[in-house]
Structure formats: C-alpha cells, structure tokens
DRENFIVO-944097 format. One record per residue: x, y, z of N, C-alpha, C in turn; residue in three letters. Coordinates in steps of 0.2 Angstrom, whole numbers, plus 5000, padded with zeros to 4 digits. Example, Ala and Ser with C-alpha at 12.3 -4.5 7.8 and 13.67 -1.06 7.14 Angstrom:
<atoms>
506649725039506249785039506649845039ALA 506449895035506849955036506450005039SER 
</atoms>
This chain:
<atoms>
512249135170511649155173511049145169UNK 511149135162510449125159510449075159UNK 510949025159510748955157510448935164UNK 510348965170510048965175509648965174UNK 509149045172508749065173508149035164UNK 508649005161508148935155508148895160UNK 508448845163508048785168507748785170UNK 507448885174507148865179506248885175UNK 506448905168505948925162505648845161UNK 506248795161505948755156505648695161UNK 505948695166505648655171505048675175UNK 504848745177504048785178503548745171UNK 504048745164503348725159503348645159UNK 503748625162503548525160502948525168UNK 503348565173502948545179502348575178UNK 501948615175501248655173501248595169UNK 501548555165501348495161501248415165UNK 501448435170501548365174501848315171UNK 502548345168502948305164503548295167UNK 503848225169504148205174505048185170UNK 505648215168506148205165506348155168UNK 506248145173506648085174506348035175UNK 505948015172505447935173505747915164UNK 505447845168505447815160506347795157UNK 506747805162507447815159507647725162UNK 508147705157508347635157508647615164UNK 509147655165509447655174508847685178UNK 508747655185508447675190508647735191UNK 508147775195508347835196508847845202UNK 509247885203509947915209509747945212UNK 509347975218509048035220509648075224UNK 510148045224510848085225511248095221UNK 511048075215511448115210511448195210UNK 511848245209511748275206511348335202UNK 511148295194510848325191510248305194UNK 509948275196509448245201509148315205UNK 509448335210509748365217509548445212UNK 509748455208509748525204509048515203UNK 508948485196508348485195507648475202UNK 507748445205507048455212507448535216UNK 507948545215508048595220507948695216UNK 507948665211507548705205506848725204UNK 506348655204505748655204505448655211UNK 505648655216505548655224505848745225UNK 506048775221506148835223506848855228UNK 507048805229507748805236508148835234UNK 508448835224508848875223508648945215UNK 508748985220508549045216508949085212UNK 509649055216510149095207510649015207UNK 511349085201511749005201512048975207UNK 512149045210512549055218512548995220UNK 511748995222511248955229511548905224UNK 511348875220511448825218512148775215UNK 512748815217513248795218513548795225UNK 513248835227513548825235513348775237UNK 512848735236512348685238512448605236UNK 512848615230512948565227513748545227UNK 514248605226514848605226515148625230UNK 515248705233515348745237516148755236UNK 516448745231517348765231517248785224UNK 517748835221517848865217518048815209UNK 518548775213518848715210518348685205UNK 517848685208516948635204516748685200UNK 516848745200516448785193516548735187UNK 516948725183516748675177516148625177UNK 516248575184515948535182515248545184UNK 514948615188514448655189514248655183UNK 514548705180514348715171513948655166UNK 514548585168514248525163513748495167UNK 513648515172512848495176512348515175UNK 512348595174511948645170511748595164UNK 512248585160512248575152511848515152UNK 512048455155511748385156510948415159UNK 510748445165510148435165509848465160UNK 510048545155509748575153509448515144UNK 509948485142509748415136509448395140UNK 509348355146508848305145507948335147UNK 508248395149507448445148507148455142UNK 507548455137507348505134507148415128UNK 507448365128507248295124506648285131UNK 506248305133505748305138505048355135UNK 505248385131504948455128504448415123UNK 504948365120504448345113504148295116UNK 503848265123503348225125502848265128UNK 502848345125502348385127501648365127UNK 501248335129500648345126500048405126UNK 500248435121499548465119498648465118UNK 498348405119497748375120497448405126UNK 497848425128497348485136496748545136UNK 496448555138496148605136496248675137UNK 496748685138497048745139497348795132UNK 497448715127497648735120497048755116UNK 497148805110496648805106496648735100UNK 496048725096496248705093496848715084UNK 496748775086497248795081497848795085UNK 498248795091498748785093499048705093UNK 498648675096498448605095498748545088UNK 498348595084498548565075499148595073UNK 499248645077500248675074500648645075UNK 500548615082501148565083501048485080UNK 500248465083500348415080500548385073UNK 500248445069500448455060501148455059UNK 501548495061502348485060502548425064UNK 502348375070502748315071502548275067UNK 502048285064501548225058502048235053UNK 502248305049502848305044503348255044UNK 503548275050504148245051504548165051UNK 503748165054503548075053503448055047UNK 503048085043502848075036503748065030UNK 503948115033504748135030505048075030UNK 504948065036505647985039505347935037UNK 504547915036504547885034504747845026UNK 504347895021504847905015505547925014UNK 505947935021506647935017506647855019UNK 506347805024506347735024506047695018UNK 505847725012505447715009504947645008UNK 504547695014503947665015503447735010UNK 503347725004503047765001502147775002UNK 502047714999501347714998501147745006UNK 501247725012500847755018501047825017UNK 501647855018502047895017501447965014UNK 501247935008500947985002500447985005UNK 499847925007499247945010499247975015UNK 499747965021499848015026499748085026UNK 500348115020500548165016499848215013UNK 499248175008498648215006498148225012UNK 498248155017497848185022497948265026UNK 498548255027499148295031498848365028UNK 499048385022498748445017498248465017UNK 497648415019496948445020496948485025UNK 497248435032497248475038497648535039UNK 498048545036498648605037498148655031UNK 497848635028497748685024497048755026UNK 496448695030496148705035496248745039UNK 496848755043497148785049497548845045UNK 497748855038498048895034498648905036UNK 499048835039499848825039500148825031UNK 500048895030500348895023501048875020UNK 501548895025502148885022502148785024UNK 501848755029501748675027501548655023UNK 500848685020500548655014501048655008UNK 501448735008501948735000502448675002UNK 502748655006503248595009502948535007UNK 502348525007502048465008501748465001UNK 501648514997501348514990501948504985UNK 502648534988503148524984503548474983UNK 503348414990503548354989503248294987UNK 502548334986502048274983502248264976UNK 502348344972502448354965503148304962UNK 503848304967504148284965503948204966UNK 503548194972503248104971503148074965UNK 502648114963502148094956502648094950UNK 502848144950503348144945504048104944UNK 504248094951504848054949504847994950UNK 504347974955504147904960503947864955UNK 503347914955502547874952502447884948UNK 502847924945502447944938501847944936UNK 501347984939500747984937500448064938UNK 500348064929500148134928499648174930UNK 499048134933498548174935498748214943UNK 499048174944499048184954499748234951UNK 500248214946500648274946500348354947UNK 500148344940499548414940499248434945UNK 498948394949498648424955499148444959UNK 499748414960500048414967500548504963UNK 500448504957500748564955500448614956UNK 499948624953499148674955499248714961UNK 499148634966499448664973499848714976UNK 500448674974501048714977501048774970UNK 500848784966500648864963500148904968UNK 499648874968499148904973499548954980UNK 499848894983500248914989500648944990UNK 501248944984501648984982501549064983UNK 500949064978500549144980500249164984UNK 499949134989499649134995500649184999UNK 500949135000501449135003501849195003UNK 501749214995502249254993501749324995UNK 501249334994501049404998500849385006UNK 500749335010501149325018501749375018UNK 502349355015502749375014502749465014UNK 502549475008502449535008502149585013UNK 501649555016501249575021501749585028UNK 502149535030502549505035503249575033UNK 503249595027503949635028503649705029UNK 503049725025502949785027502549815033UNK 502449755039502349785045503049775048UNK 503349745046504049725052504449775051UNK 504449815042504949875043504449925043UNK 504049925045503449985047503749985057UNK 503649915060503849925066504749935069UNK 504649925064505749945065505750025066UNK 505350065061505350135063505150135070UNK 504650135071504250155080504950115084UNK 505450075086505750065089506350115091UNK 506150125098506850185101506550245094UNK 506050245093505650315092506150315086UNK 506550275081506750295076506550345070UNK 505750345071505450405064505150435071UNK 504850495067504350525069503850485067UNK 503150525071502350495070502350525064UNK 502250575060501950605055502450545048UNK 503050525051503450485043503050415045UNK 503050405049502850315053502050325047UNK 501650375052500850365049500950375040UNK 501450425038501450425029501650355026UNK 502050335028502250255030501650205029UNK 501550215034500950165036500250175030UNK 500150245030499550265024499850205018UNK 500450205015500550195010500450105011UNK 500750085015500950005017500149975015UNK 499750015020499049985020498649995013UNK 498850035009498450055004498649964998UNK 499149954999499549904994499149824999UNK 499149835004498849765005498249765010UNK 497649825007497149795009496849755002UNK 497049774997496549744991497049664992UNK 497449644994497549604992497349545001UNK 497149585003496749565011496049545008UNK 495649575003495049564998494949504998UNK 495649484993495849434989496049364992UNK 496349364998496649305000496349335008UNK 496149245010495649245017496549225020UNK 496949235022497649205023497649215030UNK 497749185036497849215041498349275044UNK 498949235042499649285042499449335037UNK 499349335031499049405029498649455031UNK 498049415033497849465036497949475042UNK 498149465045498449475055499149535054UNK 499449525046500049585047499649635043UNK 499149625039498649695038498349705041UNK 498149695043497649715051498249755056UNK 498949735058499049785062499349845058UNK 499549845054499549905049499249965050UNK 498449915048497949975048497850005056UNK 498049965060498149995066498450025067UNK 499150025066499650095066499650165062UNK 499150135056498950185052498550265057UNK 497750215060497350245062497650275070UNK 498150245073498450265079498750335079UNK 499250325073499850395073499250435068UNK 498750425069498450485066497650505072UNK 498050485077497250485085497050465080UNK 496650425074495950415074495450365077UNK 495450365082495150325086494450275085UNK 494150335081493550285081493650235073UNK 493950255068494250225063494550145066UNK 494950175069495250105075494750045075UNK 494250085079493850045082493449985079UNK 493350025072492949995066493449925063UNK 493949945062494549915059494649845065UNK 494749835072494649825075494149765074UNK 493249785075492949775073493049705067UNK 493249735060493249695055493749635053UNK 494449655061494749605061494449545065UNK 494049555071493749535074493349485071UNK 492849515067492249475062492749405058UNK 493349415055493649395051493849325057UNK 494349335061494849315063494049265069UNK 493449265070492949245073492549205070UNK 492749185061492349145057492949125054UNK 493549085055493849055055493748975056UNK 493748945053493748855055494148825062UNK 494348885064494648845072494648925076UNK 494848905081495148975087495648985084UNK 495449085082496149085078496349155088UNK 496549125091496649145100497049195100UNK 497749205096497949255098497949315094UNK 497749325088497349375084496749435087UNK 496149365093495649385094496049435102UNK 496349395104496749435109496849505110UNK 497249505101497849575101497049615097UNK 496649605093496149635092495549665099UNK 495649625101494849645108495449675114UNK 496149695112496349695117496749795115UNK 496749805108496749835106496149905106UNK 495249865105494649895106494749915113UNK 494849895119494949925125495349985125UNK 495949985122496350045121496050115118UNK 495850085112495450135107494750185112UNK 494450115115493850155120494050185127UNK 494850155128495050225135495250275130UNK 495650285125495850345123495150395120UNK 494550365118493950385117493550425125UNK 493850385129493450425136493050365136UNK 492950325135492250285133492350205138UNK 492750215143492950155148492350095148UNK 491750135151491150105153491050045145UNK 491150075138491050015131491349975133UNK 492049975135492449915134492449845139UNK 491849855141491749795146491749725144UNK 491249715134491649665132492049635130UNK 492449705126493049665124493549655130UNK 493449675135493749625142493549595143UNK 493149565144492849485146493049455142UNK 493249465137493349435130494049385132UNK 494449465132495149455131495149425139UNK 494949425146495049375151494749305149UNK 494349285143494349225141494749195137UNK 494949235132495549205130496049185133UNK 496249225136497249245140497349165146UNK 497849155146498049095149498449135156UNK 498349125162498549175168499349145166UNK 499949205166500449205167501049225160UNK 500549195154500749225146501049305148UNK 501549325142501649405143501249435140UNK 500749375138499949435133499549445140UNK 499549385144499049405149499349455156UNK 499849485155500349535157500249605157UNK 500149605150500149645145499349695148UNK 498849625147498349645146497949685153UNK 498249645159498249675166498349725168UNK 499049765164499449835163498449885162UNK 498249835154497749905151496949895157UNK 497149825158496249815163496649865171UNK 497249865171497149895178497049975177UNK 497250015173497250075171496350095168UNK 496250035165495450055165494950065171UNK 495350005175494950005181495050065184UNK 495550085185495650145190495350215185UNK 495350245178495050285174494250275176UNK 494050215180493350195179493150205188UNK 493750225190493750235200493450165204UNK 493650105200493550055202494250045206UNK 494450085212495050075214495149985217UNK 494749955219494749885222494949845218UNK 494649845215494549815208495149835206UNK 495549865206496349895202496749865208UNK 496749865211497049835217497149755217UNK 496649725214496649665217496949625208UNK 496949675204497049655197497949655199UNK 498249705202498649735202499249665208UNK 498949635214498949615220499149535213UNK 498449505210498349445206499249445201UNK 499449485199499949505195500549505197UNK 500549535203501249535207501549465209UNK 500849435212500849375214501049295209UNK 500649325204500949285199501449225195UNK 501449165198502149125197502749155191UNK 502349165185502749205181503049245180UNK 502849315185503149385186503949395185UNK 503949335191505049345188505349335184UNK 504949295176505049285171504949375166UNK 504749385166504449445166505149485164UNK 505249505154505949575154505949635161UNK 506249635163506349685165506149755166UNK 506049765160505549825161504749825159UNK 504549755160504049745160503949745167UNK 504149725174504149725179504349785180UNK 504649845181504749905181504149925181UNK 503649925175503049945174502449945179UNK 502449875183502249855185502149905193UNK 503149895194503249935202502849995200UNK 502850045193502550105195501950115195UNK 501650045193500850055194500750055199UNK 501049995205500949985211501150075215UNK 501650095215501750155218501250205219UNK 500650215211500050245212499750235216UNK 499550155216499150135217499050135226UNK 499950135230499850145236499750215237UNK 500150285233499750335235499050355234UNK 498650305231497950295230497850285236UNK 497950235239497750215248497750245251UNK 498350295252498750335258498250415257UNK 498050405252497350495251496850445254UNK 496650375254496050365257495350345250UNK 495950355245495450325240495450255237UNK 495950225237496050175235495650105239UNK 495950035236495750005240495949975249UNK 496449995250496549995257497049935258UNK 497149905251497549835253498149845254UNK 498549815257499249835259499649785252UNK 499749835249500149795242500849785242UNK 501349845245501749825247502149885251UNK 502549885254502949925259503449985255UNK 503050025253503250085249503750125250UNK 504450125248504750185251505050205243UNK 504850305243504950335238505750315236UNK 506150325239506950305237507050265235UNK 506850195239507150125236506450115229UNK 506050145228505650135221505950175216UNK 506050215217506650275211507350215207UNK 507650195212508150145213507950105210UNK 507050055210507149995203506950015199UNK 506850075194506550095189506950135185UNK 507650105185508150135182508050135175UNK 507750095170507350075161506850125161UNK 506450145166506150195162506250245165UNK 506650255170506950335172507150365167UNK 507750315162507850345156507350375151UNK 506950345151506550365147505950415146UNK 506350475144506450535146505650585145UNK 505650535137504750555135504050505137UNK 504350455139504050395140504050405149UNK 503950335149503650325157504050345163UNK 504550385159504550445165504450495168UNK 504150505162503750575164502950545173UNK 502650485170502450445176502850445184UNK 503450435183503850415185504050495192UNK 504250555186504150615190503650635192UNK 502850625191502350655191502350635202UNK 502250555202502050505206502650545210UNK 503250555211503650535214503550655217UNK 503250675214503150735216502450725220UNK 502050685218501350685223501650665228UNK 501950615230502250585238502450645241UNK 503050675237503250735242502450795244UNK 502450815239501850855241501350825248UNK 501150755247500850715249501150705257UNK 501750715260502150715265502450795267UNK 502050825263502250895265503150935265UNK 503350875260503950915260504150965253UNK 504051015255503951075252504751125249UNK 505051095255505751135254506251075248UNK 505651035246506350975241505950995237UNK 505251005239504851015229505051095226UNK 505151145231505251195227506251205226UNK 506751145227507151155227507351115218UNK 506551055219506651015213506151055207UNK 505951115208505551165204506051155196UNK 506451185198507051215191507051165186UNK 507351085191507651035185506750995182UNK 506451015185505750985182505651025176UNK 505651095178505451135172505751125164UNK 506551135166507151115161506651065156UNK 506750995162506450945161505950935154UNK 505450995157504950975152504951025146UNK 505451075145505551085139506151075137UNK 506451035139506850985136506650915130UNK 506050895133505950825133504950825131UNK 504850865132504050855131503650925128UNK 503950935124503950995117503350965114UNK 503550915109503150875107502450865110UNK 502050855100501450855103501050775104UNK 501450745106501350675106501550665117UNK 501650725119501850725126501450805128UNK 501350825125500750905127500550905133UNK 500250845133499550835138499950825144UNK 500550795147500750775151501450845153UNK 501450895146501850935148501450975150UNK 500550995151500151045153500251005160UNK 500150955161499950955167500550965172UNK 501250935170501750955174501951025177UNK 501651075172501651155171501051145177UNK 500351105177500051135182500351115190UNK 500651075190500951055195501251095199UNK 501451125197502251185196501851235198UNK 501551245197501151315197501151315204UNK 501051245210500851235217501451295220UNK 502251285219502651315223502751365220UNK 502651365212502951455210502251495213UNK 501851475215501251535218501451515225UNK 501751515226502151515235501651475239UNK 501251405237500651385240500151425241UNK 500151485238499351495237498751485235UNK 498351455240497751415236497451455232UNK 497351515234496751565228497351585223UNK 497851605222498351605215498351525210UNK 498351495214498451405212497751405208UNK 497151415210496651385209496551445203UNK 496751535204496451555198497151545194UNK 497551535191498151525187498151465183UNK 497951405186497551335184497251345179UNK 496551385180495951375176496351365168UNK 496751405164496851395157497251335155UNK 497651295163497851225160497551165160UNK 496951185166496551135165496051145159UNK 495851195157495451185149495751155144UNK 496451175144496951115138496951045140UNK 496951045146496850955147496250935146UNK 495750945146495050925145494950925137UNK 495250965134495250975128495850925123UNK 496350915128496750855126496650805125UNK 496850785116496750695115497450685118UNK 497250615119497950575121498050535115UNK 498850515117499150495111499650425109UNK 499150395106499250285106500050265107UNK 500350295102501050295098501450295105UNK 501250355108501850395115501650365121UNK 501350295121501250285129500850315132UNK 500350345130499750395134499450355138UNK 499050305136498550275140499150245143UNK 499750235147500150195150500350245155UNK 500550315151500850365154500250385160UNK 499750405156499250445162498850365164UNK 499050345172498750305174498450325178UNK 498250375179497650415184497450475180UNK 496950485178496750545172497250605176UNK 497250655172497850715175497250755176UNK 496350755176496150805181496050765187UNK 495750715188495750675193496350715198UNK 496850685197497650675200497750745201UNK 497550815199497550865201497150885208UNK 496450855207496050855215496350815221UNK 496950765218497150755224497550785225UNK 498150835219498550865224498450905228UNK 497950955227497351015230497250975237UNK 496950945237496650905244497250885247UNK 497950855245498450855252498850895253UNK 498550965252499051025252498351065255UNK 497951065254497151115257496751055259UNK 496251095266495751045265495051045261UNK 494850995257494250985252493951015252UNK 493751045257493051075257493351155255UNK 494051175255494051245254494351245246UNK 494351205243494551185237493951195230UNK 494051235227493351245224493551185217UNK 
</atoms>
C-alpha cells in the first residue's frame, strides 16, 4: 500500500513539473505495456488504491508478484526521472534553486576529478565555494574547503592556496560546529514537547537555559541554520511561558535577519510571519495580523504541508474575526485541494473538525451558507478516531462541537444522559492549567441540564465562568489557538440562542 501511495506522490510532482518518464527512452514507446497502463492509469486518476489497480491490470491472485515488480519497475524509472527536475521555474526561491543546483555542480565537479580532469575541476570547485558560501550551504562549503586543502597539498603543491584552502575549512569547521550545537539543542528541546513527554514549566526551564547558550553565539555568527534553530528556541522559550508579546518582538528580529539575507531565505520567513499570526490571535489582537498574512499567502506554494498548516491558523483567525465567508471559502479552497489526500492523517482529521464548526456555523444561520459538505454527527465521530484519543488535546473540540449539535437538534434526553461522562471527563483530563479555559467553559455548558434548562438559573450561575473566560489567557504549547476554533464566549451565545429565543436571552 505505500509503495502505492509513493507513485501516486511521485508521479502528481513530475506531472506539476511537466516531466514526461517515458519520453526520450531508446525503445519506442508500448502503450500496452503495462508499466505504461499503470503509470497513465495513476496519473489520470482511474486507479485509486492497489486493489483498483490490480484488478485492472491482472485480476487473478496468481499475479500478486508480478504486480509487486510492476510497482518496483515503474517506481525506478520515476524516481531516475526526479533528477531531470528543473528547478529554473518561478515557483522556486532562489535560495532553493542554488541548493539543488550547488550539490548537482559537487557532484559533477567530484567526477570530474576522480577523471582527473584537475585543472577544470579546481576552477569549478573555487567558483562553487563562492556560491555555496553566499547561500550559507555551510556543510558544502567544509566538503568543498576540505578537498581543496587536500588538492593544494598533495596535487599541487602550492602553499599559498594551501593556506587559504585551510583557513577556510577552519572557518567552516566552526561555523558548523555551533550549527550543530544550535540543531541538538532544539531537537532535544523538541523531543521533550512530543506526546507531552515533559511538562510546560521543565520544557520552558529547558528552554531558558538552551537560549541563554546560543543567543551570544547568534551575535556572533550570521549562520542561517544557526539562527533558524535559535530563533525557534527563543520561541518555545516565550510560548511555555504565555509571553506573547516577547514572542512577537523575537519574531520580529527573526524576521529583520532572515529578510536581509543575500537570497529568499522562504521558509524561515514563513515559519516566522506565520508564527506572529499566532502570537496576535492569542493576544486578541486578530485585526494586527493582516500582514503577516498576506505575507505568509505570498510566500506559501498552494498544496505544501506549510501551506496546510497555515490555512488551519487563517481559517480560525477568520472566524475569531466573524469573517464567517471568508472561513468558508478558505476551508472549501483546502478540502478541495489536489494535495489533501497526501495529507497525515491527522492532519486531515483536523480539517473534518473544522469543517463540523463550520457547518454548525451555517445551520445557527451565521455562517457562510455554503454547502461544505453533508454532515452527520455519527459518521464525523467515526473519522476522528487520532484526535478522539487525544484526551487534553483536540478532543476536548471534538466534545464541545459534538454537544452543540445535540443541543442544537434538541436532543435533551442524550445531553443530560451524557452529563456524568463529560463531567468525569473534565476532571480527569483538563486539571491542568494549560486546559483551564476549556475546562471553564465545558463546566459552563453543563450548567445547561444541571439547571433543568432553566434560562434564568443558566444565565445567573454562568455569570462567574464567564468572567474566568474573559480573564483567561490561552495557552500556545496545549493547542489553544487550535482547540478554541470559535472564541468560548461567542460559542456560548450560540448555545443560549438554540435552546431560548434571542431576544429573551440577556
């Protein structure tokens, strides 16, 4: 099944390249061959798993092998189809554009001198190191610095270019070697955050100390890899500690840096203008972050998991911002998306439960009206099995939405039947003050049937959860901006309104 679902990966990126696997081959082409048949029956969409595509081609059991070396035959001649990429499009930056073409030039340069073709080889070589150096492919530059030093010295013997060519790879060496450093101290910084293995207060002491050690050496070296893993450091630093506005500045400085760079440094400027959005929802401050959205929609390629990603925080802003249409059609743009089925699995989970909102958003009469897609609360429960589990995380969403529908359909005798395992639920699971906000609101929800639908019990017993929610920061670490897709006082007036009518609802 995956080596399936790679063809139909590798063959989407030659065709968006208009790059044709079977042209150019010494035999005429067979259009009844097989790997033929597969390949157009892939790219044309006819076959969707491996099933359809053995049924199609073979349809007897007795063929599973040679089904398999069909796979394996088309999947090589796809993939020696890869490296006639061309990247000269404008689609590329040009700092993605030099990455590749810098390491095919190595490579060439390499083969050449092991033909010993020196002299080209060596002028290649210095040129090479200008441009990699430029673009601050630092571990090319020590490759390329280190086999210069050995030229000079054992080829050429000439002490001046030795010394130079050693200088160099010293230089780079230590460029490299705090890369390095920088690259282990967020990766085991992010190992902790993973399945929640530390707490926030160890993660942020953590993190205090991480950033302390490499911002003086962020001072010191303009390094791109150095600073892109100091910088999110300092991120996780100001996150597990709410400091929001600290963020923002931080943010900011990475911004300034990673924007006076000698090329597009694109996906730095991304994860930074994509992160100041975050910072100004959890600030309340929606209406700031208009340009680092316009930003991040300039950057973003439609269908990347960054430009996924980014849709998840634009649609949630848009709806914080009651631009329900506008969340609709981001949400519609994204479903639709050729990429979507490439999409982890619970990245598309996330997706269904935004769509869920967003058609009880329609169905109150606020939303945008578009028919997104044929809702039934049972069969949505059923594909959300990843985050169901996830007991402090986007499940709590997941029961919120799924209690609005009932209420919103008036079935009374399941909400107050599902009263107890909610309550359980939330002091079980949402103690913590990294879930507070979401645990006040579920308590006010609950309030609906333990006051026997009393509107005047509801409304005066309310009053003290809703001043904690107004009073509640949300919290970066725990999924907040993800979890609360519709503010929790907003999403209270709507459960009021489909249980009383408006007008009697103070």
């Amino acid at each position: 099944m995956k080596t399936f679902a790679t063809l139909k990966e590798i063959i989407l990126l030659l065709e968006l390249h208009k790059l044709h696997p079977f042209k150019n081959q010494t035999r005429p082409l067979d259009k009844k061959s097989k790997v033929w048949l597969l390949y157009r029956g892939i790219a044309e969409h006819k076959y969707q798993t491996d099933e359809e595509a053995f049924q199609a081609l073979y349809g007897e059991e007795l063929h599973r092998a040679s089904y398999r070396k069909l796979k394996n035959d088309l999947q090589a001649k796809l993939l020696d189809s890869v490296l006639s990429l061309n990247f000269s499009g404008t689609n590329y930056t040009d700092f993605q554009k030099a990455y590749y073409e810098t390491h095919k030039e190595w490579v060439t340069i390499r083969y050449l001198i092991g033909h010993n073709v020196n002299t080209a080889g060596m002028i290649l070589a210095n040129k090479l190191l200008r441009l990699a150096d430029k673009f601050d492919f630092t571990l090319l530059c020590l490759d390329i610095s280190s086999y210069m030093r050995i030229q000079y010295s054992l080829r050429d013997s000439n002490d001046k270019r030795f010394i130079s060519a050693n200088e160099s790879f010293n230089h780079y060496f230590e460029i490299y070697e705090k890369e390095c450093l920088a690259e282990e101290l967020y990766t085991s910084l992010i190992a902790l955050t993973v399945n929640k293995r530390a707490s926030n207060k160890k993660v942020n002491i953590i993190a205090n100390e991480h950033f302390s050690k490499i911002w003086p050496l962020m001072q010191q070296f303009q390094s791109y890899r150095l600073q892109m893993n100091g910088f999110m450091i300092g991120l996780i630093k100001y996150s597990t500690e709410n400091d929001f506005s600290s963020g923002l500045e931080l943010c900011d400085k990475a911004i300034e840096f990673f924007s006076t760079r000698p090329y597009q440094a694109k996906v730095p400027l991304q994860i930074f203008y994509y992160q100041n959005v975050i910072f100004h929802l959890q600030l309340k401050q929606a209406d700031k972050a208009d340009y680092a959205i316009n930003k991040c929609i300039e950057l973003l390629e439609p269908g990347t998991f960054n430009w996924f990603k980014f849709y998840e925080l634009y649609l949630t802003l848009l709806i914080h911002k009651e631009d329900y249409e506008g969340a609709g059609k981001i949400l519609n743009e994204a479903l639709t998306n050729t990429r979507f089925e490439f999409l982890p699995d619970n990245a598309k989970e996330l997706w269904l439960i935004y769509g869920s909102y967003m058609n009880y958003l329609n169905l109150i009469g606020v939303g945008s009206q578009s028919d997104i897609s044929k809702f039934r609360l049972a069969k949505f429960i059923n594909e959300v099995p990843i985050f169901s589990k996830d007991k402090s995380g986007m499940n709590i969403a997941i029961i919120i939405i799924k209690y609005l529908y009932l209420l919103l359909e008036k079935k009374y005798s399941k909400i107050i039947d599902d009263v107890e395992s909610i309550d359980q639920y939330c002091y079980r699971h949402l103690r913590g003050p990294g879930t507070r906000k979401s645990f006040v609101f579920i308590k006010l929800l609950l309030l609906i049937p333990n006051c026997n639908f009393d509107k005047d019990q509801i409304i005066i017993k309310a009053q003290s959860y809703l001043w904690e929610l107004r009073i509640s920061k949300t919290v970066v670490v725990d999924q907040m901006h993800e979890i609360e897709i519709v503010p929790y006082e907003r999403l209270w007036g709507f459960a009021l309104n489909s249980i009383f009518p408006p007008e009697t609802v103070a």
